[in-house]
PDB file of N, CA, C and O in Angstrom:
ATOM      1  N   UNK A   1     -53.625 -35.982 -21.549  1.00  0.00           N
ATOM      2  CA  UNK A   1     -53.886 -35.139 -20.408  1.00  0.00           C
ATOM      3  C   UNK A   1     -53.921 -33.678 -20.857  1.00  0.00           C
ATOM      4  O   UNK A   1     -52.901 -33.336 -21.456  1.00  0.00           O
ATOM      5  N   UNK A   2     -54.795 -32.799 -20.718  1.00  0.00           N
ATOM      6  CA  UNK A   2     -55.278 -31.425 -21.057  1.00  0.00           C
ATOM      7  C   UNK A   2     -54.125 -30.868 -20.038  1.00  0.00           C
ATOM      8  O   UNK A   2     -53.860 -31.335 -18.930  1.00  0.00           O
ATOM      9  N   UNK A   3     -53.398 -29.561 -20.796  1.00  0.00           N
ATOM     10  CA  UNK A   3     -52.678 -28.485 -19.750  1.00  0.00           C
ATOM     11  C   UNK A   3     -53.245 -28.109 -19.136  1.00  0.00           C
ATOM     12  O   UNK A   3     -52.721 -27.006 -18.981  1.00  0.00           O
ATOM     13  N   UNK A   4     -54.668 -28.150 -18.087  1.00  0.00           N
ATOM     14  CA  UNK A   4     -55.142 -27.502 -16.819  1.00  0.00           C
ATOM     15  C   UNK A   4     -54.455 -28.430 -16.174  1.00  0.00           C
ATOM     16  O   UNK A   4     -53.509 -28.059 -15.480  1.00  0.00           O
ATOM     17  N   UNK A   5     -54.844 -30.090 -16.282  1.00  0.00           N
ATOM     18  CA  UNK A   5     -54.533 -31.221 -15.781  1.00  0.00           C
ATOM     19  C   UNK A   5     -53.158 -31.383 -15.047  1.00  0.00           C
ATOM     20  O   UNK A   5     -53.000 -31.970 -13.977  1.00  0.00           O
ATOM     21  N   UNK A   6     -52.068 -30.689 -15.890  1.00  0.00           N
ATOM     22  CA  UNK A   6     -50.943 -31.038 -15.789  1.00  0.00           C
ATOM     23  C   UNK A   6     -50.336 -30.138 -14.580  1.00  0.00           C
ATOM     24  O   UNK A   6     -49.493 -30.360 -13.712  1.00  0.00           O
ATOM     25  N   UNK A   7     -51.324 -28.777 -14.993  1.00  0.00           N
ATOM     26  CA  UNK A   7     -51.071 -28.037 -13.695  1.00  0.00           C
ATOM     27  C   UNK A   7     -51.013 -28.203 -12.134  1.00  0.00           C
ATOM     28  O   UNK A   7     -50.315 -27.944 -11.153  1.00  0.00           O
ATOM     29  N   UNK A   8     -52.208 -28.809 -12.529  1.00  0.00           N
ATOM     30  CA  UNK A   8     -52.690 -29.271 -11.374  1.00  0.00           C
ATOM     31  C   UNK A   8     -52.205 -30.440 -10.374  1.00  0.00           C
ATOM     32  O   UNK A   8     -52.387 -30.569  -9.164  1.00  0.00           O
ATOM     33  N   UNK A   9     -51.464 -31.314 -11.385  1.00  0.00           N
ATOM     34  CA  UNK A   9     -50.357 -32.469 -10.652  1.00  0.00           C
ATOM     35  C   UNK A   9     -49.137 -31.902 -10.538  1.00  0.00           C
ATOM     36  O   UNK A   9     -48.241 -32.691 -10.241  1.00  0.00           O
ATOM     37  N   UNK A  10     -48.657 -30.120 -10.770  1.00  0.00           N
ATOM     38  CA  UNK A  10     -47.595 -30.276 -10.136  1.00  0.00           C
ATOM     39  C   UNK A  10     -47.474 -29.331  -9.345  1.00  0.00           C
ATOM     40  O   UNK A  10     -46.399 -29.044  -8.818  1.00  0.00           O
ATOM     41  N   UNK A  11     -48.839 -28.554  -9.096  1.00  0.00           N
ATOM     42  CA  UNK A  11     -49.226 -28.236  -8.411  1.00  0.00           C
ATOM     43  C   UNK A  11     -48.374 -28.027  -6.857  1.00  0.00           C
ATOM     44  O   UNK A  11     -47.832 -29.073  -6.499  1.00  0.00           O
ATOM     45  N   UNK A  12     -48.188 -26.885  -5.932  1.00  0.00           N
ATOM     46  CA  UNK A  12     -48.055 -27.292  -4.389  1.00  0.00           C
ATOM     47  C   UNK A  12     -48.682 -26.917  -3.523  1.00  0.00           C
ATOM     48  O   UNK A  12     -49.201 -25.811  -3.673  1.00  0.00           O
ATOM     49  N   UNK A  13     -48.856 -27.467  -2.566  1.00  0.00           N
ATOM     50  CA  UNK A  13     -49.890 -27.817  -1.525  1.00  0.00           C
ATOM     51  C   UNK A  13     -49.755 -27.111  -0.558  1.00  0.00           C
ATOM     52  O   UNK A  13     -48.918 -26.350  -1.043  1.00  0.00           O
ATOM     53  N   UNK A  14     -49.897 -26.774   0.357  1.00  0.00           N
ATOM     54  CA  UNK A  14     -49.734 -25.635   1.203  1.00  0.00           C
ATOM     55  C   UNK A  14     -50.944 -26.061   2.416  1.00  0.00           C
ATOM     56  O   UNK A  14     -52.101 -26.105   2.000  1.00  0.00           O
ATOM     57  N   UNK A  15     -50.742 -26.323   3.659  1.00  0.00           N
ATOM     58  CA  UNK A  15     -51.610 -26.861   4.476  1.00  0.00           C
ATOM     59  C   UNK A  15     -51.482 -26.918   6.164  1.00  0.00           C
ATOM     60  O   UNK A  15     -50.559 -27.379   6.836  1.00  0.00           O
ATOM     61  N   UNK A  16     -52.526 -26.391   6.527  1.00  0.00           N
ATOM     62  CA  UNK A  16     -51.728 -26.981   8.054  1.00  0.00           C
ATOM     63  C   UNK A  16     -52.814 -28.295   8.508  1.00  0.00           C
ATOM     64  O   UNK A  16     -53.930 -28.673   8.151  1.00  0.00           O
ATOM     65  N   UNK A  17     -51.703 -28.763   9.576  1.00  0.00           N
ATOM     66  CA  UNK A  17     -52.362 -29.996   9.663  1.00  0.00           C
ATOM     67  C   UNK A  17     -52.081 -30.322  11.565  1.00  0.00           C
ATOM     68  O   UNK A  17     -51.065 -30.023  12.194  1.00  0.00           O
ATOM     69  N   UNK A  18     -53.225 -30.944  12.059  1.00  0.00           N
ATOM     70  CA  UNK A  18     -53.352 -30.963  13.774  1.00  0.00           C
ATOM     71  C   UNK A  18     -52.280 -32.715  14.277  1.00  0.00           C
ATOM     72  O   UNK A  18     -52.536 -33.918  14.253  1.00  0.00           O
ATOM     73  N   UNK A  19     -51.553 -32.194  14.516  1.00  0.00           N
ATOM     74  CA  UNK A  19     -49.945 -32.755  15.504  1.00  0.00           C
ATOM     75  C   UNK A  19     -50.489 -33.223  16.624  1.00  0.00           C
ATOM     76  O   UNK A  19     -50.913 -32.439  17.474  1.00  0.00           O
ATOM     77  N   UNK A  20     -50.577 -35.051  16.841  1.00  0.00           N
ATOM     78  CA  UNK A  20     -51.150 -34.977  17.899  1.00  0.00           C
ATOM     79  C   UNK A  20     -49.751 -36.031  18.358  1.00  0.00           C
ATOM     80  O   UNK A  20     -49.330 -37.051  17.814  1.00  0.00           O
ATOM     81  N   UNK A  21     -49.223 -35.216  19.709  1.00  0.00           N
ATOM     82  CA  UNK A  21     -48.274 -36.179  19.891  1.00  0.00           C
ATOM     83  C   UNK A  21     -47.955 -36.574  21.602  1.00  0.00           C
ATOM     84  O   UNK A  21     -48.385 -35.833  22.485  1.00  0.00           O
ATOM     85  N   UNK A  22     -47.232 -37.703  21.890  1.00  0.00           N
ATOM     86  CA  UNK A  22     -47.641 -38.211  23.782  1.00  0.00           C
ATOM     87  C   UNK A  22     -46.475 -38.948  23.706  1.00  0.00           C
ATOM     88  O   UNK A  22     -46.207 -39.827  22.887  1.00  0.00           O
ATOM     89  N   UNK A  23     -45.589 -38.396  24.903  1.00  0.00           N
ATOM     90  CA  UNK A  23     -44.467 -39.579  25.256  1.00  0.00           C
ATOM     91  C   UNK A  23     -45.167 -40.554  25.985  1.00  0.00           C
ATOM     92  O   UNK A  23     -46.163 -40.580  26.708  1.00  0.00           O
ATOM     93  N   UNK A  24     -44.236 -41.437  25.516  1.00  0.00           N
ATOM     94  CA  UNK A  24     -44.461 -43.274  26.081  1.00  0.00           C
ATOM     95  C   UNK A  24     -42.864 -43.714  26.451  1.00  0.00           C
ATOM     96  O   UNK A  24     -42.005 -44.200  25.716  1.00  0.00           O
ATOM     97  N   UNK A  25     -42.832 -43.474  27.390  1.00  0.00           N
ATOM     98  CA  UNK A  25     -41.951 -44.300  27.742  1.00  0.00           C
ATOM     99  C   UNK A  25     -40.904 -43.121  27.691  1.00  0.00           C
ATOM    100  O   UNK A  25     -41.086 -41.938  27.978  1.00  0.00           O
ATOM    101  N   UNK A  26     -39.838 -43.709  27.283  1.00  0.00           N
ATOM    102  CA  UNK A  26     -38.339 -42.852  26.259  1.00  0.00           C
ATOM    103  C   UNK A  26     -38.759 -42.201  24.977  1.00  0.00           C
ATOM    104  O   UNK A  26     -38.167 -41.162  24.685  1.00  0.00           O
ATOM    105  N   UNK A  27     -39.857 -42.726  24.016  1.00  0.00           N
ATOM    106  CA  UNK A  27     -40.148 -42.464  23.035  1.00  0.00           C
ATOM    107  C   UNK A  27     -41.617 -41.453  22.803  1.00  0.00           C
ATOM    108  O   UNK A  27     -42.668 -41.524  23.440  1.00  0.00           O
ATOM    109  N   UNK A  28     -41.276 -40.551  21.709  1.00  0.00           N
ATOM    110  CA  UNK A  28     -42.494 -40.049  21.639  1.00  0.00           C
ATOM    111  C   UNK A  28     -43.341 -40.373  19.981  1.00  0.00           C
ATOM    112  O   UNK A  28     -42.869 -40.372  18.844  1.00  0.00           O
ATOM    113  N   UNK A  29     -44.751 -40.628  20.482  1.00  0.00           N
ATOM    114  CA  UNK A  29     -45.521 -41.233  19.021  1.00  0.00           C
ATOM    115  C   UNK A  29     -46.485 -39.723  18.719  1.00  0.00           C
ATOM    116  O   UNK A  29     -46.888 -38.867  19.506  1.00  0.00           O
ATOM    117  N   UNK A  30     -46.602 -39.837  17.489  1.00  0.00           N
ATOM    118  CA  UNK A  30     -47.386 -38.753  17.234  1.00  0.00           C
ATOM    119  C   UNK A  30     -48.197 -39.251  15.730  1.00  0.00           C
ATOM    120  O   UNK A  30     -48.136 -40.399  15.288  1.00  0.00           O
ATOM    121  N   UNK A  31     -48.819 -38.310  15.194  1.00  0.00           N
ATOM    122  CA  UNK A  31     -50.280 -38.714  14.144  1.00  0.00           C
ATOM    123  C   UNK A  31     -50.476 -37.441  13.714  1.00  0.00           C
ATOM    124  O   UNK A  31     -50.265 -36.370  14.282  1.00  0.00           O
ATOM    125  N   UNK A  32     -51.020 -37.760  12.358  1.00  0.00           N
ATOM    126  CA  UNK A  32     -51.296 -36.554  11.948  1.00  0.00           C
ATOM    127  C   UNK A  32     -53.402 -36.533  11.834  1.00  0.00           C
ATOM    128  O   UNK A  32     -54.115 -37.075  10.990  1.00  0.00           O
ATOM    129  N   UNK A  33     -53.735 -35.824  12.847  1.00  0.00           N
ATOM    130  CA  UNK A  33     -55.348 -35.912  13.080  1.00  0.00           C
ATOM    131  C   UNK A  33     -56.322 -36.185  11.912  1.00  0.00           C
ATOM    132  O   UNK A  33     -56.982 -37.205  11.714  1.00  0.00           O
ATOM    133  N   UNK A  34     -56.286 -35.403  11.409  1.00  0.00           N
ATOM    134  CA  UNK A  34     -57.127 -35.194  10.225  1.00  0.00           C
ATOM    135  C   UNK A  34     -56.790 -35.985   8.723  1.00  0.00           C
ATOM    136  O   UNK A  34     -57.244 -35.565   7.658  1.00  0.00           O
ATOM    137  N   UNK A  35     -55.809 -37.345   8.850  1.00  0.00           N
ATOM    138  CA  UNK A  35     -55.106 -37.850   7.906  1.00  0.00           C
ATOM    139  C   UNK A  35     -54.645 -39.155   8.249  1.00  0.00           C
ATOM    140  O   UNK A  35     -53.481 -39.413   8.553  1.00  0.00           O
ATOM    141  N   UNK A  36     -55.698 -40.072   8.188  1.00  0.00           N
ATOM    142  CA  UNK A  36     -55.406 -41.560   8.642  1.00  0.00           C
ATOM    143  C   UNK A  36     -54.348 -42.163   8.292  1.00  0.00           C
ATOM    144  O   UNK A  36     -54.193 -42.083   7.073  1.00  0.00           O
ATOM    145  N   UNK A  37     -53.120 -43.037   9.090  1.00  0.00           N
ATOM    146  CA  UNK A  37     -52.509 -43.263   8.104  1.00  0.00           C
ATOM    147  C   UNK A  37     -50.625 -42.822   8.826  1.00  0.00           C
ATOM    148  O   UNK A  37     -49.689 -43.560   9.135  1.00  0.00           O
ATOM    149  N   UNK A  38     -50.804 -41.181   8.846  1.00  0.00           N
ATOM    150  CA  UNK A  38     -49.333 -40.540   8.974  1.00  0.00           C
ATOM    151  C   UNK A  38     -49.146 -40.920  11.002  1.00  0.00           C
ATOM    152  O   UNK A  38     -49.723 -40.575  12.033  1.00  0.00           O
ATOM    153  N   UNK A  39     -48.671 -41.281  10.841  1.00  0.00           N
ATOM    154  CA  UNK A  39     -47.771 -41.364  12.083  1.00  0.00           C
ATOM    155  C   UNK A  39     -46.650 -41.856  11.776  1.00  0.00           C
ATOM    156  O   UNK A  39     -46.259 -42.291  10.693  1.00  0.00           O
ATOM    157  N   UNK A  40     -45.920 -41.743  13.176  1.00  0.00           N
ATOM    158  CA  UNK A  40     -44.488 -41.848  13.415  1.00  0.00           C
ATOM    159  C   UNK A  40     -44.261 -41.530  15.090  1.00  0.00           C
ATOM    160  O   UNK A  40     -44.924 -41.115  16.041  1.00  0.00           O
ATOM    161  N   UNK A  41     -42.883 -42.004  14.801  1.00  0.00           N
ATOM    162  CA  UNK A  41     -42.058 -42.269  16.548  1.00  0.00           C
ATOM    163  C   UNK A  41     -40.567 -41.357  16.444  1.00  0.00           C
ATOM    164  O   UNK A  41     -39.785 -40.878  15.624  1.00  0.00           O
ATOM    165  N   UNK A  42     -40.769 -41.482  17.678  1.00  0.00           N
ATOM    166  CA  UNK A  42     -39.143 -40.533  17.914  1.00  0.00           C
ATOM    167  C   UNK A  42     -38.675 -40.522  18.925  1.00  0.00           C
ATOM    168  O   UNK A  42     -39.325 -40.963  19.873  1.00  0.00           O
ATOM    169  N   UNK A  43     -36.981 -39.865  19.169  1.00  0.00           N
ATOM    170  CA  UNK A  43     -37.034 -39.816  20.540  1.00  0.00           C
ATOM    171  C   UNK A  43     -36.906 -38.083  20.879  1.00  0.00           C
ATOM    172  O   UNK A  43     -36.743 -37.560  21.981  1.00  0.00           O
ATOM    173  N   UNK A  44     -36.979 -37.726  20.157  1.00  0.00           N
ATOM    174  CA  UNK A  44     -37.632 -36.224  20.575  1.00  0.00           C
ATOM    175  C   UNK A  44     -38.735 -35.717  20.070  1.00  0.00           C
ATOM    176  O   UNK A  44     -39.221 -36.330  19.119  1.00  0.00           O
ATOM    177  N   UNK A  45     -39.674 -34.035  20.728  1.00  0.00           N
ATOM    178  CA  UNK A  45     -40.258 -34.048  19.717  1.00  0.00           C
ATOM    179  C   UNK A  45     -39.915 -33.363  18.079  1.00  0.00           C
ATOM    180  O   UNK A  45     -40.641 -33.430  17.087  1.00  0.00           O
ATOM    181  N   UNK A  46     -38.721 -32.783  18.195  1.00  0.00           N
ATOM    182  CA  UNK A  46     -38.291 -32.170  16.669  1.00  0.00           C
ATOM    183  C   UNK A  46     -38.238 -33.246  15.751  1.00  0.00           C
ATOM    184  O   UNK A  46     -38.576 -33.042  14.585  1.00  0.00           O
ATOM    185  N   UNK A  47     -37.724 -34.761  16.253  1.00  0.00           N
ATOM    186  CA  UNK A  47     -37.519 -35.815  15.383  1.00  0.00           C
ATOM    187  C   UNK A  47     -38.815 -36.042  15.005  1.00  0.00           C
ATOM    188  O   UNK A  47     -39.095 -36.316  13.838  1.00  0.00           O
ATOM    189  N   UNK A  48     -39.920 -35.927  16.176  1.00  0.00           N
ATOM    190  CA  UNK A  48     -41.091 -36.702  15.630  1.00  0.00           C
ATOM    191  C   UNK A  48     -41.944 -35.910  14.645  1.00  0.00           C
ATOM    192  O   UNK A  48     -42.776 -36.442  13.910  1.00  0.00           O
ATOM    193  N   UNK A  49     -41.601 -34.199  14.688  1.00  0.00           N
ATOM    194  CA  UNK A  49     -42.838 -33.662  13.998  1.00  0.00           C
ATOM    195  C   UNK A  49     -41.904 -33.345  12.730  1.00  0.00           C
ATOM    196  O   UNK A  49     -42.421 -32.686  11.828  1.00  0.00           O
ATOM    197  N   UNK A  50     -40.331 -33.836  12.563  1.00  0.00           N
ATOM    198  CA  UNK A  50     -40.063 -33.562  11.166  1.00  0.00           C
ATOM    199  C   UNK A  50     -40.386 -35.241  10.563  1.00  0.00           C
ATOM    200  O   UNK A  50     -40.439 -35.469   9.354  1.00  0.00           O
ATOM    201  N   UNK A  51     -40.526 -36.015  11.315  1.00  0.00           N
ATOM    202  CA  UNK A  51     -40.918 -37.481  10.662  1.00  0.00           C
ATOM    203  C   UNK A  51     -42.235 -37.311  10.369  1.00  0.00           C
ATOM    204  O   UNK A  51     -42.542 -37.795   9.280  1.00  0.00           O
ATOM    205  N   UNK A  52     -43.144 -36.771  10.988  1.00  0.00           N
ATOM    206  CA  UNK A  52     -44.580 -36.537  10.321  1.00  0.00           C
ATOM    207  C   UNK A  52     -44.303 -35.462   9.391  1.00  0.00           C
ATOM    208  O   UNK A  52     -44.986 -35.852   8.443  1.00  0.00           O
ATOM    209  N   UNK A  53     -43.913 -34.661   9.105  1.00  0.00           N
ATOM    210  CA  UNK A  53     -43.804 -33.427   7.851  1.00  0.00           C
ATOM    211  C   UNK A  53     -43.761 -34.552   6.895  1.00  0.00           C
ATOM    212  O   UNK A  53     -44.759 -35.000   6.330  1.00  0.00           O
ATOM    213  N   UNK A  54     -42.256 -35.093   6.704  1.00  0.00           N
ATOM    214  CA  UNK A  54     -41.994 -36.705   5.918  1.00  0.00           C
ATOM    215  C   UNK A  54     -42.946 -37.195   5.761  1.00  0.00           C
ATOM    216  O   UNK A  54     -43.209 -37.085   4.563  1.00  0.00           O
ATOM    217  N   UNK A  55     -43.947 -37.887   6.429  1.00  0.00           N
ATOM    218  CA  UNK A  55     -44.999 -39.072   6.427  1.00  0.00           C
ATOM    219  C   UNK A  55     -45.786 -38.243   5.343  1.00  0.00           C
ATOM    220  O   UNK A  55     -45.993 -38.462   4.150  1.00  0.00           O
ATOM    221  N   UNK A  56     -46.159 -37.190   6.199  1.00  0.00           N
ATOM    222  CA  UNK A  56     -47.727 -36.523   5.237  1.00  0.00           C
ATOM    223  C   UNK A  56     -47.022 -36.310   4.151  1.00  0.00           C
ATOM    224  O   UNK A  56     -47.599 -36.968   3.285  1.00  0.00           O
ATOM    225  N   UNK A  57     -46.114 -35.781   3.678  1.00  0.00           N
ATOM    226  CA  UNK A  57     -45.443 -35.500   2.391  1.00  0.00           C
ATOM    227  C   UNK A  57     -45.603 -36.633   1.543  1.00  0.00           C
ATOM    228  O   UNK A  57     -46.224 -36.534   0.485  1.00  0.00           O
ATOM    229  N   UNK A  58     -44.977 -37.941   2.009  1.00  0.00           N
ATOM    230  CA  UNK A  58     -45.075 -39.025   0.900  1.00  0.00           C
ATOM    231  C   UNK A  58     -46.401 -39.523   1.091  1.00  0.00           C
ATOM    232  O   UNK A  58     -46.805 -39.906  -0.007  1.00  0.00           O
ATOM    233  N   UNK A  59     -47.310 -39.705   2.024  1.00  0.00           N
ATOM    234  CA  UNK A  59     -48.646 -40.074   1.763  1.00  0.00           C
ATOM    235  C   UNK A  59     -49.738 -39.040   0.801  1.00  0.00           C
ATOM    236  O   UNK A  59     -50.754 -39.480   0.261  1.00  0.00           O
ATOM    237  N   UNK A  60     -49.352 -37.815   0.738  1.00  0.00           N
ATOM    238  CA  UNK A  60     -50.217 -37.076  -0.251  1.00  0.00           C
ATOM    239  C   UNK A  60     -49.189 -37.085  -1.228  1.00  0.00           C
ATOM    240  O   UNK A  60     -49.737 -36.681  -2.254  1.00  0.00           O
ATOM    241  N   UNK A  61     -48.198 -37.286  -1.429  1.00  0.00           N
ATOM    242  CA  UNK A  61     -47.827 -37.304  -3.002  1.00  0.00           C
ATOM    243  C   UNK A  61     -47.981 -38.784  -3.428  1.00  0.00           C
ATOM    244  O   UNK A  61     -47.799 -39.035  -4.619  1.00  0.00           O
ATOM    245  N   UNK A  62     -48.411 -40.160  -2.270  1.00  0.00           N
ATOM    246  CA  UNK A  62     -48.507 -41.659  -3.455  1.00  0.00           C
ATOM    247  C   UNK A  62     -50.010 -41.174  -3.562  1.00  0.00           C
ATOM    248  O   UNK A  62     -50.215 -40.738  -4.695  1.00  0.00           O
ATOM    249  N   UNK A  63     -51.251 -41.103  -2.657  1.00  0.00           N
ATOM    250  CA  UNK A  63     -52.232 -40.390  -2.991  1.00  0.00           C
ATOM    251  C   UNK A  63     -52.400 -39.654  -4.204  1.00  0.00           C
ATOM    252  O   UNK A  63     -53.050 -40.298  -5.028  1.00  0.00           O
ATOM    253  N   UNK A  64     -52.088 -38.684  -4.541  1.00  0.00           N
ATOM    254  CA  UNK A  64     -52.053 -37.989  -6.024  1.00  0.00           C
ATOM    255  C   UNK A  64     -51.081 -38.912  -7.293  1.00  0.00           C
ATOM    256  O   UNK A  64     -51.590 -38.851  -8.413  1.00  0.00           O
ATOM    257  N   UNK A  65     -50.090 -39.529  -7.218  1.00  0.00           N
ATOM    258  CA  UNK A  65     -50.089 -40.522  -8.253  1.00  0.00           C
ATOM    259  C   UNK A  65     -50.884 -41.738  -8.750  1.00  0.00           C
ATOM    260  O   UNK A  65     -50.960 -42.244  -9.870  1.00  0.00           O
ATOM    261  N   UNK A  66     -51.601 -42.133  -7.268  1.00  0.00           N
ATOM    262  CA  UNK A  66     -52.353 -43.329  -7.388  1.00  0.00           C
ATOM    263  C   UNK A  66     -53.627 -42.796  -8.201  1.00  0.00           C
ATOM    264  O   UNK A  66     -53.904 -43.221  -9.322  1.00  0.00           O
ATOM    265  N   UNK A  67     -54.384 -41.812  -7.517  1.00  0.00           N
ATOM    266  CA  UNK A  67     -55.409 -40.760  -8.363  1.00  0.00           C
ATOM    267  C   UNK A  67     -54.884 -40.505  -9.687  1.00  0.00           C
ATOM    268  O   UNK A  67     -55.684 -40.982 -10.493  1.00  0.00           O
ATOM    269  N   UNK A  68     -53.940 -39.990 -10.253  1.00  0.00           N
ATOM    270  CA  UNK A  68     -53.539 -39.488 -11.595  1.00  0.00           C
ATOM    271  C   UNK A  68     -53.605 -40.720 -12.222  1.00  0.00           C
ATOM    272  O   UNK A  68     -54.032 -40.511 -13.357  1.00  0.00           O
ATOM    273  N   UNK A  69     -53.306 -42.404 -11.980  1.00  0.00           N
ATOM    274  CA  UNK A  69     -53.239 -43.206 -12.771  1.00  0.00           C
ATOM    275  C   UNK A  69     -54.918 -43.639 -13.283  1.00  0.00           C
ATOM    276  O   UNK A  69     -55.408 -44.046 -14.336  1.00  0.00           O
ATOM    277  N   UNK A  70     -55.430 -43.314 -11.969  1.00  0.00           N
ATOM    278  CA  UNK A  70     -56.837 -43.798 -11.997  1.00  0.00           C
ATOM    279  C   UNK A  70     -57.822 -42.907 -12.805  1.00  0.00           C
ATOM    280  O   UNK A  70     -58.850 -43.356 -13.312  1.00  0.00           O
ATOM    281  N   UNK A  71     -57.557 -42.035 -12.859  1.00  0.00           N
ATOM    282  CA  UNK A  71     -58.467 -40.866 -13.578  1.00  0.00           C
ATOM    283  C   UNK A  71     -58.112 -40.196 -14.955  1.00  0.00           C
ATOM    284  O   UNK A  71     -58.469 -39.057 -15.259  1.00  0.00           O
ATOM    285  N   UNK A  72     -57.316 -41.089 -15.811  1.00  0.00           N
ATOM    286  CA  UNK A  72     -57.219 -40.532 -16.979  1.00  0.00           C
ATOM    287  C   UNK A  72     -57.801 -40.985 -18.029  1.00  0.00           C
ATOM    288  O   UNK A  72     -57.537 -41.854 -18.859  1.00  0.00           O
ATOM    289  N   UNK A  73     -59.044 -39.902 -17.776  1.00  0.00           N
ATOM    290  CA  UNK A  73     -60.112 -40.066 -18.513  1.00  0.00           C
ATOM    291  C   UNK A  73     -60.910 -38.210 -18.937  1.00  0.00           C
ATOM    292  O   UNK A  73     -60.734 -37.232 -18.211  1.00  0.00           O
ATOM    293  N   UNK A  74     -61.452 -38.203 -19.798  1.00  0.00           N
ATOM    294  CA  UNK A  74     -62.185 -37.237 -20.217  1.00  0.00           C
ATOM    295  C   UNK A  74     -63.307 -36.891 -19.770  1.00  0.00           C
ATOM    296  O   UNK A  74     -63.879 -35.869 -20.152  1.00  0.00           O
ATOM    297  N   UNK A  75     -63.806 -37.748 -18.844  1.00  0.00           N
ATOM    298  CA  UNK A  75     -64.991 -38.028 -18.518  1.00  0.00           C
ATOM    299  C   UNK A  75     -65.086 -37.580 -16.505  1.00  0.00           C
ATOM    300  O   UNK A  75     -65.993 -37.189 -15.770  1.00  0.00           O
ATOM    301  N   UNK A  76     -63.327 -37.989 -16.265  1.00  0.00           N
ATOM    302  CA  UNK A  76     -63.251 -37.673 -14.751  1.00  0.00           C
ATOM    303  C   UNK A  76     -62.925 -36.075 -15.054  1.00  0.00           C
ATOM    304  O   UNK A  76     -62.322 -35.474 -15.943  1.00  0.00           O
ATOM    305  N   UNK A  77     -63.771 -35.632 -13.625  1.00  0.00           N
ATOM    306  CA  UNK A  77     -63.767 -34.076 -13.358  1.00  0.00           C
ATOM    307  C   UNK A  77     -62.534 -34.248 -11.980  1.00  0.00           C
ATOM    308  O   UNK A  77     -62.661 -35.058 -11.062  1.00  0.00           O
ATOM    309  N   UNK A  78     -61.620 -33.481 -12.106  1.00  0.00           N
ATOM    310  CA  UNK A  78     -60.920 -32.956 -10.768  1.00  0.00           C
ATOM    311  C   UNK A  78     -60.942 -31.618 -10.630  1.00  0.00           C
ATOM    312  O   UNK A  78     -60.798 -30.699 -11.436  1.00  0.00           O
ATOM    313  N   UNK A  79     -61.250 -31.687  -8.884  1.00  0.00           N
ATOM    314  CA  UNK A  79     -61.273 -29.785  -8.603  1.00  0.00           C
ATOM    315  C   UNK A  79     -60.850 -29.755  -7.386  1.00  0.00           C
ATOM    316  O   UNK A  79     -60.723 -30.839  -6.816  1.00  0.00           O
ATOM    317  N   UNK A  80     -60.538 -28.579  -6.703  1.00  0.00           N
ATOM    318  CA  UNK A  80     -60.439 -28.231  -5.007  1.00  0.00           C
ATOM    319  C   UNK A  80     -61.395 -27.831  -4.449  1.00  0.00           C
ATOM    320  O   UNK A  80     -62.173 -27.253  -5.208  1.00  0.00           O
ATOM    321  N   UNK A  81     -61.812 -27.898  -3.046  1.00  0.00           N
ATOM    322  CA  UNK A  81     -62.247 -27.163  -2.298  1.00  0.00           C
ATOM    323  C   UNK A  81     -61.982 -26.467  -1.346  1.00  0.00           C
ATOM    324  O   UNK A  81     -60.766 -26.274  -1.323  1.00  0.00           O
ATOM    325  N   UNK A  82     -62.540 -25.937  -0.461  1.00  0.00           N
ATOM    326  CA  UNK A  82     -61.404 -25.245   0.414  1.00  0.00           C
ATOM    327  C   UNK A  82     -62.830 -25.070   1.776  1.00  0.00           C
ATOM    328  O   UNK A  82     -63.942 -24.582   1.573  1.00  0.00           O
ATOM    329  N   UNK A  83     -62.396 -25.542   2.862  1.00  0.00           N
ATOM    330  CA  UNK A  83     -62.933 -25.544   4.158  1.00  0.00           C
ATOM    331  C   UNK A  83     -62.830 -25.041   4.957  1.00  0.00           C
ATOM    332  O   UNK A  83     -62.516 -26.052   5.584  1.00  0.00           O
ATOM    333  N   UNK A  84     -62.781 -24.237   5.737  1.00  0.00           N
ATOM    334  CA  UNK A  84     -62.684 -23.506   7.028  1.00  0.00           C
ATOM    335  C   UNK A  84     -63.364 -24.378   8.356  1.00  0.00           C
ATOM    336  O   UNK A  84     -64.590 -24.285   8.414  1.00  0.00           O
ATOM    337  N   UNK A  85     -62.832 -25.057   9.228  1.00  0.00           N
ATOM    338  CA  UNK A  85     -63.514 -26.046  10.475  1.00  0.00           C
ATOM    339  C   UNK A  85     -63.090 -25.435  11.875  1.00  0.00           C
ATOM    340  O   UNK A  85     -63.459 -25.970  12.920  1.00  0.00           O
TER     341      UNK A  85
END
């Protein structure tokens, strides 16, 4: 693995991300919009949007290990982009 490479996996992330959340019942469920996948439940909403902080946290860090195993190669290019929506 080249030292740009290495940078780049330890890299931190910095992001905001759209909280979509609805009581049901006693409980409240929430999702993270733009990131299939992160949800979670609670019975407040502080519980629920620090359980999604949690979710997205470990889903983009198995995401970037699963990628790092898959791409070590000379041949794979990794880069960022950056979007404004």
């Amino acid at each position: 693995m080249r030292n740009d490479q290495q940078k780049i996996w330890s890299a931190d992330m910095k992001g905001e991300f759209t909280t979509v959340i609805e009581k049901r019942g006693k409980w409240y469920v929430g999702y993270i919009e733009e990131i299939s996948g992160v949800n979670t439940q609670g019975r407040t909403l502080k519980e629920v949007e620090e359980n999604l902080k949690e979710a997205l946290t470990l889903i983009i860090e198995a995401n970037r290990e699963l990628t790092r195993k898959s791409i070590e190669s000379p041949d794979v290019i990794r880069g960022t982009i950056a979007i404004e929506i």
